[in-house]
N, C-alpha and C positions, 0 to 999 in steps of 0.2 A: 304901652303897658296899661292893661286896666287895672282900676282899683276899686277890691270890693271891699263894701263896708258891712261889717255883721251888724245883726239886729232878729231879734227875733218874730216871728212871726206872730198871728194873732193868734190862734191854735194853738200856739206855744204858751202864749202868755196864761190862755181859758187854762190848758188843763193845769200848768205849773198854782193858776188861784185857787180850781178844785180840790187839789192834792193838798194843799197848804189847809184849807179851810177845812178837810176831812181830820187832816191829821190834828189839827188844831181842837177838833170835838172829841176825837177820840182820849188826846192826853187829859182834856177834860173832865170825861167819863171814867177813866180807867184809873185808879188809884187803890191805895187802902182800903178805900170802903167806895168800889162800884155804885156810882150814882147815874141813872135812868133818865135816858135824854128828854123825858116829857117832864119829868121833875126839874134839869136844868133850865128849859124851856121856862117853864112857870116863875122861878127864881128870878132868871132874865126880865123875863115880862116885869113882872111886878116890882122888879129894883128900877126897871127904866119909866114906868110910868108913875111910880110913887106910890104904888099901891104899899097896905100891909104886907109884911113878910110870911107866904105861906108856911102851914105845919111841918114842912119835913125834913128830914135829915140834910138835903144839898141845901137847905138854907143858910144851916149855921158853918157848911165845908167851903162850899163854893166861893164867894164872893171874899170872905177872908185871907183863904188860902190857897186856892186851887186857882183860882182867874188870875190873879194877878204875876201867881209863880207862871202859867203858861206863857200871861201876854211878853212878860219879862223875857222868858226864856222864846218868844214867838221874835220879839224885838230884836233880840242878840243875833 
């Protein structure tokens, strides 16, 4: 009697990261007030490099409320 062992493949594993990382931007993006992936883009950038906080609306949504509730709920 053979015995197989599951495991998934690597193609399994790429898209299962794609899917995850899309849906990850999307919960992002998609709220109460629709914020513009070039706008979270720049927020990102400049909260990881320590730059000033740019002028716009995803500055004061994002990093407060939206990132944390995702990664939370990304973690879960």
């Amino acid at each position: 009697m053979k015995i197989r062992t599951e495991h998934f493949r690597l193609w399994e594993y790429l898209i299962f990261t794609a899917v995850t990382v899309i849906v990850f931007c999307l919960c992002v993006c998609i709220g109460s007030v629709n914020l513009p992936m070039s706008d979270i883009f720049d927020v990102l950038k400049s909260a990881l490099m320590g730059l000033p906080k740019p002028e716009v609306v995803a500055s004061s949504i994002l990093l407060p409320v939206r990132l944390p509730r995702v990664l939370c709920v990304a973690l879960t």
